[in-house]
N, C-alpha and C positions, 0 to 999 in steps of 0.2 A: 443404405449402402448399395453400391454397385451390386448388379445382377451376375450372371456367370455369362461369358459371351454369347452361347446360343440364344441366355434372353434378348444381349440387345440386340443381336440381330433379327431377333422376332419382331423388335421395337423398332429399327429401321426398316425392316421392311412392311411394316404396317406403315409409317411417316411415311413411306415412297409411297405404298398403293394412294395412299390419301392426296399426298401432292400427286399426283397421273390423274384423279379424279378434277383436280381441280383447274390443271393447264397441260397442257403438252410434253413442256420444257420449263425450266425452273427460271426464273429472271436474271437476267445477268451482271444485274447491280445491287446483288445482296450481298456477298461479300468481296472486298476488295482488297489485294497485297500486293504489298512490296517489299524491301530488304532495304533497309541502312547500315551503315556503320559508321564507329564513331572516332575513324582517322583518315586524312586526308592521303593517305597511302602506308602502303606494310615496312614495320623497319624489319630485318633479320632478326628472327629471336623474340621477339616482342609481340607480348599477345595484342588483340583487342579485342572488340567486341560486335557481335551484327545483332540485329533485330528484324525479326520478322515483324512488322506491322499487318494488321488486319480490320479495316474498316468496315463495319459491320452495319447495315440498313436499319435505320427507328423501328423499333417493334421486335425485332429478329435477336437469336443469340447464337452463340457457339460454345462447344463446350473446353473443357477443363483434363487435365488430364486422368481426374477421375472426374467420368459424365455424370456421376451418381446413379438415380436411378433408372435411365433411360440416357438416350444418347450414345456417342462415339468419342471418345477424344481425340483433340486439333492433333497432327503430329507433323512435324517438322523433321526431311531430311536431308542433309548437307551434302555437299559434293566440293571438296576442297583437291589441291593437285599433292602426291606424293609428296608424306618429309611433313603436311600440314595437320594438324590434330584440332579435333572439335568438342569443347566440353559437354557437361548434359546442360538440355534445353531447360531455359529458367521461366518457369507460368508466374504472372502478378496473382496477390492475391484473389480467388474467383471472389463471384457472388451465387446467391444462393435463389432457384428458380421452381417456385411452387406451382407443378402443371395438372391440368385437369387427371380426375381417380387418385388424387391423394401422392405421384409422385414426384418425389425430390430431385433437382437435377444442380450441376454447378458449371457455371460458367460466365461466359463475358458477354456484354452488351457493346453496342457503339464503338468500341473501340479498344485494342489491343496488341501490346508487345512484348512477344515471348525473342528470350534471349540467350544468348551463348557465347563462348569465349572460342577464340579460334585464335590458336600460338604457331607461330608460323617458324618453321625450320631456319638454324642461323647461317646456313649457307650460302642464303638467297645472294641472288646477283643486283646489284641495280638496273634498270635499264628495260625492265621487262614491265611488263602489266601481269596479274591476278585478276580469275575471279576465282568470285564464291557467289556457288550456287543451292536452291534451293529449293525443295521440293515440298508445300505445304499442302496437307488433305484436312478438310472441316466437313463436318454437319450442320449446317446452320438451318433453324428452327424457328417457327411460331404458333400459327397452327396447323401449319404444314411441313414438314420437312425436305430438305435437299442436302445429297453430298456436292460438294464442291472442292475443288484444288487448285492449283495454282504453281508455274516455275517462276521464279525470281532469283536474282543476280546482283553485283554488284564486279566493276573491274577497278582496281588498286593497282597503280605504280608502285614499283618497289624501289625506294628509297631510304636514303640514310637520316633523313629527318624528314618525320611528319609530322602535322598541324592536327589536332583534335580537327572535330567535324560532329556537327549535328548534338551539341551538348548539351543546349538544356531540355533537347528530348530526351533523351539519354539521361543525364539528370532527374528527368522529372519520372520517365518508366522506371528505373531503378530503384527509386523510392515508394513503386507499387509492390515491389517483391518482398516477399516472409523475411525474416532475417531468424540467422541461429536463435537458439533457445540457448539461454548461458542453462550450463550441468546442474547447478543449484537450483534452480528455478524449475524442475520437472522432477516429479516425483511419481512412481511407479509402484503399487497396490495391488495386490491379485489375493485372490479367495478361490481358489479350484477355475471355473469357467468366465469367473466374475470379476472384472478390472477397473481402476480407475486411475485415471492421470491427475492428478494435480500440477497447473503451470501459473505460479507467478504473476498477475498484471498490478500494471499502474494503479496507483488510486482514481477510483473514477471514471474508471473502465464498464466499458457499458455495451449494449448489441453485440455479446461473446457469442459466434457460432463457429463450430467445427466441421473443418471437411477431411475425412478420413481418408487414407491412402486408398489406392485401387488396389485391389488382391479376386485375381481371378476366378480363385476358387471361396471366397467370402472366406477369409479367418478372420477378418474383423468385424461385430456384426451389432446391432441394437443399439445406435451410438447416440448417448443423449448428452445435451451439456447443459450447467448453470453456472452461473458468479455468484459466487462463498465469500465471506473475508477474506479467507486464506490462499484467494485467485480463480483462476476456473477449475472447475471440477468436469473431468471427461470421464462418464463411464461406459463399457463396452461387455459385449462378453466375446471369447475366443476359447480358441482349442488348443491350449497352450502347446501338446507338442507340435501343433503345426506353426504358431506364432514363433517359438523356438527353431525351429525347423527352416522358418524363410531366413535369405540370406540376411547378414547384415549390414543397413542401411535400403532397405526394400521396401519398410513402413517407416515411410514418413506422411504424418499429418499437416495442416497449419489448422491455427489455432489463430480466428481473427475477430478484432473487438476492433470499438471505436473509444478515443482516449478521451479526456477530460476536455481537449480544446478541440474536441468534434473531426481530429483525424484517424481515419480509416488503415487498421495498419492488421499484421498478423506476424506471428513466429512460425518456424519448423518445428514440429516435435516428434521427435523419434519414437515411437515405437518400438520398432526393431530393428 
């Protein structure tokens, strides 16, 4: 599980000392971004959608919005003009990064886009241009660490009919993301400090591993999982009045396996 901040910052600042020992300056092609969206300009009213992309150098990762156990997570922030609204930032499902002394981290390799919805006020005029802008901070790691960021934009005409743009990226990132857990399919067990989830999979459901929400102060902690007949089994332990206590929708997990025809998918599952 995630450390409490002071640790990671103990953890980044050791990855820096060790990058300083090893170069000056961090290279300037280890991670790379940019901003898409997926219409050919804004109609009034109607959302769409941007993507941060992040092309990320062989060997190196970034992390997840929970780093696990070391790291910082990617964070993405918007800058849209009055009247425009930005949903929450949607992570593919991560991967899972076993680093030297035993700890667990989570995140992405190679390549990656995080997403979100931006609905735009229906008063707009035609005739003008948009942007959206975008402010991304990473950690990107190997055996050395570096913070990195990055502004990115996109400018959109404002029209009464737009053309889709950029679809089967958009398509294809879309189908890296968790999708709901249907209510039936998640079952919740506790014994005083001692919890277990039960969630549903396909038959022939197979490499089931969980990544646990980020909770600052660890309420969620010892997270182990297996595949049972009766789907996967997550057990955890917590302190229930603090697990009761977080808002709700604050714990969310995914829960991700690989299916019978060798695709790599995961669900959301709530917590709390």
């Amino acid at each position: 599980m995630r450390r409490c901040i002071a640790s990671l910052s103990v953890v980044m600042v050791i990855g820096l000392c060790a990058a300083a020992v090893a170069t000056a300056a961090p290279p300037g092609d280890l991670v790379a971004a940019k901003l898409l969206v997926d219409t050919s300009g804004i109609e009034p009213g109607k959302p769409f959608t941007v993507g941060v992309v992040l092309t990320i150098k062989p060997g190196w990762h970034v992390y997840w919005k929970n780093p696990g156990q070391t790291g910082i997570a990617t964070s993405v922030d918007f800058a849209v003009p009055a009247g425009f609204t930005v949903g929450d930032l949607q992570f593919p499902v991560p991967e899972r990064f076993e680093l030297p002394g035993g700890l667990i981290s989570f995140g992405y390799h190679d390549e990656v886009m995080l997403l979100a919805t931006v609905t735009p006020p229906k008063d707009l005029e035609s005739g003008r241009s948009i942007e959206v802008k975008a402010k991304v901070n990473w950690l990107v790691c190997a055996d050395n660490c570096f913070p990195g960021g990055a502004d990115v934009s996109a400018a959109l005409p404002v029209t009464d009919h737009a053309e889709p743009a950029n679809e089967d990226v958009f398509a294809q990132r879309r189908g890296r993301l968790p999708r709901d857990a249907n209510a039936d399919d998640v079952t919740l067990r506790h014994d005083g400090r001692s919890f277990t989830l039960v969630v549903k999979t396909p038959p022939g459901a197979r490499d089931v591993q969980c990544f646990p929400p980020a909770s600052e102060n660890e309420i969620i902690k010892d997270v182990k999982t297996q595949l049972e007949p009766d789907g996967a089994r997550i057990s955890f332990s917590a302190d229930e009045a603090a697990l009761q206590g977080a808002p709700a929708g604050s714990l969310e997990g995914v829960l991700a396996y690989t299916t019978a025809d060798g695709k790599k998918t995961g669900v959301r599952v709530p917590i709390r």
